[in-house]
C-alpha positions in Angstrom: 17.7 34.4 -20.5 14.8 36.4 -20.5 12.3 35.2 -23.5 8.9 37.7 -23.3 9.1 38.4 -19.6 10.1 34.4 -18.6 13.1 33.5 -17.4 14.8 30.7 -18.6 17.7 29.0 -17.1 20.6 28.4 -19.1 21.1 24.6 -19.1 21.1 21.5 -21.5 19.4 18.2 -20.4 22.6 17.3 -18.5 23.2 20.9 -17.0 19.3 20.3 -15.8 20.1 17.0 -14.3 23.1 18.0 -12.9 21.0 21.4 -10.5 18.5 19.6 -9.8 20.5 16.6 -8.5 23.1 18.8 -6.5 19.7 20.6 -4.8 18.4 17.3 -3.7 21.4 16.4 -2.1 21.9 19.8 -0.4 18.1 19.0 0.7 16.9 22.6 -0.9 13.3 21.8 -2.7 13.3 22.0 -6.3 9.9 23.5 -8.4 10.7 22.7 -12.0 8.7 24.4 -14.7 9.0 23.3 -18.3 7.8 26.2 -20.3 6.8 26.3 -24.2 5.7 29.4 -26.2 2.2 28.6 -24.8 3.1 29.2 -21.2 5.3 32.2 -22.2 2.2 33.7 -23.3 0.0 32.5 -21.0 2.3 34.2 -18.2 1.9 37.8 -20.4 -2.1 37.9 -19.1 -2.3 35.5 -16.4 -1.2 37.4 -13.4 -0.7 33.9 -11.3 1.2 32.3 -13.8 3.2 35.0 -14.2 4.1 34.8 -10.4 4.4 31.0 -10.7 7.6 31.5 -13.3 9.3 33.9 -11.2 9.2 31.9 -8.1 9.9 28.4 -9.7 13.2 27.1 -9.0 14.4 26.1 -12.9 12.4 27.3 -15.6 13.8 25.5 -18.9 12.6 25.9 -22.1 10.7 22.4 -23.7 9.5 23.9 -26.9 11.3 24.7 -30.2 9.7 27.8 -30.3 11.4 28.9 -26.9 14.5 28.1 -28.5 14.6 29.7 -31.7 12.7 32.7 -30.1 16.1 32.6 -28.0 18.6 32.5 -30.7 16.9 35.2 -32.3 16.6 37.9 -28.8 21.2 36.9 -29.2 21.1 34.0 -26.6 20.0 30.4 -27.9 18.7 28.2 -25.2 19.1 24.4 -24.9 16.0 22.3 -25.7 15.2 20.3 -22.5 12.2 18.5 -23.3 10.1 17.2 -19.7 10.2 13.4 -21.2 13.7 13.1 -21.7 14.4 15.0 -18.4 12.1 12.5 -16.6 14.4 9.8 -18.3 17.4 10.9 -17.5 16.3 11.9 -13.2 14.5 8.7 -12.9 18.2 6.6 -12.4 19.8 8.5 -10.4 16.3 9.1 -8.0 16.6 5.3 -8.2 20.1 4.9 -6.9 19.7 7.6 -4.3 16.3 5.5 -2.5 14.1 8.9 -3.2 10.8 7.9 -4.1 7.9 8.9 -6.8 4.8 9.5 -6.6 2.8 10.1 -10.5 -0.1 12.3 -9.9 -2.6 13.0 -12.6 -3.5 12.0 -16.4 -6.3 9.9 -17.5 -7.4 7.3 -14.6 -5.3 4.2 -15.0 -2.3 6.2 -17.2 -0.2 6.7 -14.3 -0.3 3.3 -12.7 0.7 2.0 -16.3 3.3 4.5 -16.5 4.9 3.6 -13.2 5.1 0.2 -14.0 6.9 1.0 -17.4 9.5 2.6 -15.3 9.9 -0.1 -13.0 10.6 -2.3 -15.9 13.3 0.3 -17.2 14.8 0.3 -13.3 13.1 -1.9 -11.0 14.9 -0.7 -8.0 13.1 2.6 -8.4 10.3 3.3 -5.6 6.5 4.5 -6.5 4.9 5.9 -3.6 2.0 6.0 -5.0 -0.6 7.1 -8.6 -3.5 8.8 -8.2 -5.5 10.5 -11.1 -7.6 12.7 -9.8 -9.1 16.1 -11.1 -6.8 19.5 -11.3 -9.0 21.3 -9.3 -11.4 20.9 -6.4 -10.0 17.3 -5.3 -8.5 17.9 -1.7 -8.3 13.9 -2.0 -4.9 14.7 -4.2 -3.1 16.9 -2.4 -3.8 14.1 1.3 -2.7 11.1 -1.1 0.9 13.0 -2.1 1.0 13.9 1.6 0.4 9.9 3.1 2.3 8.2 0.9 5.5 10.8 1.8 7.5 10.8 -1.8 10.6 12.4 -2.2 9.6 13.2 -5.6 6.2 14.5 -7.4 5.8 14.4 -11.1 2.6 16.0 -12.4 0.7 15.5 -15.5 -2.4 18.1 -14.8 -1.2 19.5 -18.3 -0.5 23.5 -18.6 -1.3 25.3 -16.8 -3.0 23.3 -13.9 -0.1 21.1 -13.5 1.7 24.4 -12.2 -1.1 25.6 -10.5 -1.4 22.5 -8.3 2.3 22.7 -7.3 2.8 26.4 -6.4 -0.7 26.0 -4.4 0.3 22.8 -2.7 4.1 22.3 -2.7 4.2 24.1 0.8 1.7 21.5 2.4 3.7 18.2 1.1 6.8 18.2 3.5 8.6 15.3 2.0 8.4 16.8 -1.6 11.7 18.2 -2.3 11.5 17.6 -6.6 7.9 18.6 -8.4 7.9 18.8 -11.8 4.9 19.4 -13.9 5.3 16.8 -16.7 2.5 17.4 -18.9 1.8 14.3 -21.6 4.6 12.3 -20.2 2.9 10.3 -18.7 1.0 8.9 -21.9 4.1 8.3 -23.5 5.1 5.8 -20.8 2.3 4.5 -20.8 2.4 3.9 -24.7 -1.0 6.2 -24.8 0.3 8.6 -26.9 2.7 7.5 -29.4 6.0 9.0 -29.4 7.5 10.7 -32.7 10.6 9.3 -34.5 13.8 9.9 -33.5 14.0 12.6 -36.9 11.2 14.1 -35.5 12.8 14.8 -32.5 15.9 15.9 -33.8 14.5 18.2 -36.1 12.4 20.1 -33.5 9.2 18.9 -35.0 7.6 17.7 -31.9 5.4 20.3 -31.4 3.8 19.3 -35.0 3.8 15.3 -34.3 1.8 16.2 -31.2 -0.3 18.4 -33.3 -1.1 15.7 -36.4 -2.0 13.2 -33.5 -3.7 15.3 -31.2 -5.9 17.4 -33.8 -7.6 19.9 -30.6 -4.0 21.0 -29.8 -4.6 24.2 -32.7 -6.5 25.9 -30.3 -3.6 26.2 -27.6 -1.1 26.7 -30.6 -3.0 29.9 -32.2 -1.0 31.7 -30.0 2.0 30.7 -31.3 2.2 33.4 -34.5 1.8 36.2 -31.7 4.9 34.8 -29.8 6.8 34.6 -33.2 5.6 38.6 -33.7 6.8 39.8 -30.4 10.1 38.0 -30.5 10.4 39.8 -33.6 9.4 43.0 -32.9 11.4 42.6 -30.1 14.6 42.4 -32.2 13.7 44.8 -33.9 13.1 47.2 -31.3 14.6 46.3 -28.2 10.8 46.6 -26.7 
């Protein structure tokens, strides 16, 4: 489904699950992108980003904006937000022995967010957390590589997150599952609260992240020009 240029891939959280599962076990690697209306937009005038979302394995749409943008080009998408798809892989990475390794947030998030989901499974392997900066860290990309995890969740934030992966997915051999995970990592961690369950249901998310984390407007100003060009493009088939 194509939303302003991105391609999104027709799946539900299960229907995520379920691909990125059945490519593990078939051994392909698996480069998971977890777009909003932000990254739609960033991809219309960043020329690497816009490379990064074609070449990504599974681009699903984490943002009610996506969504409703969908319904209204004839062809609603499924919300798939990146914590609840982090939930629901996390068992069944468990179960198979694959390991994880949480790279990025604020030093100390992901060691506390690994060992909230070792309480939730404890047969579930950490390779390793490392915080690190985005960009100009070479330390990062070594750590991933020695500790050897199946698995690499990265929470860099967009766009860096998917910047680090498409530059160093190639170089980290054991890494068949990256998925840029943005603030999920503070939720795990109980850093960042996470909104009721209404909230959720409603598609509000965007908003609770926005009343808690005031700075957010200046990402989401974009957001009334994606709302203009989904409409214009109903309107005009441009």
């Amino acid at each position: 489904m194509d939303v302003l240029g991105v391609s999104f891939d027709r799946v539900d959280l299960a229907g995520a699950t379920d691909v990125i599962l059945r490519r593990l076990d078939s051994g392909q690697r698996t480069f998971v992108i977890t777009a909003n209306p932000e990254f739609v937009m960033l991809t219309r005038r960043d020329v690497e980003m816009s490379r990064i979302a074609r070449e990504a394995d599974l681009v699903i749409a984490d943002g009610t904006g996506v969504v409703v943008g969908s319904r209204l080009l004839g062809d609603g998408l499924r919300r798939v937000p990146g914590r609840l798809l982090v939930d629901s892989l996390v068992p069944h990475l468990a179960s198979r022995g694959q390991s994880v390794f949480l790279l990025g947030a604020a030093p100390g998030v992901a060691e506390r967010a690994a060992a909230a989901l070792r309480r939730r499974i404890p047969s579930l392997v950490i390779a390793g957390c490392y915080a690190g900066p985005a960009e100009g860290d070479p330390d990062a990309a070594r750590r991933v590589r020695d500790a050897a995890p199946s698995a690499l969740l990265v929470a860099y934030g967009m766009p860096k997150q998917e910047r680090w992966i498409a530059r160093h997915l190639e170089s980290l051999p054991s890494v068949k599952l990256a998925i840029g995970v943005g603030g999920v990592f503070d939720q795990l961690a109980g850093v960042q609260r996470l909104p009721p369950h209404l909230i959720h249901r409603l598609g509000l998310e965007w908003l609770w992240r926005l009343l808690n984390e005031p700075a957010r407007w200046r990402r989401q100003r974009v957001l009334p020009l994606f709302a203009a060009l989904v409409i214009r493009r109903r309107l005009t088939g441009r």
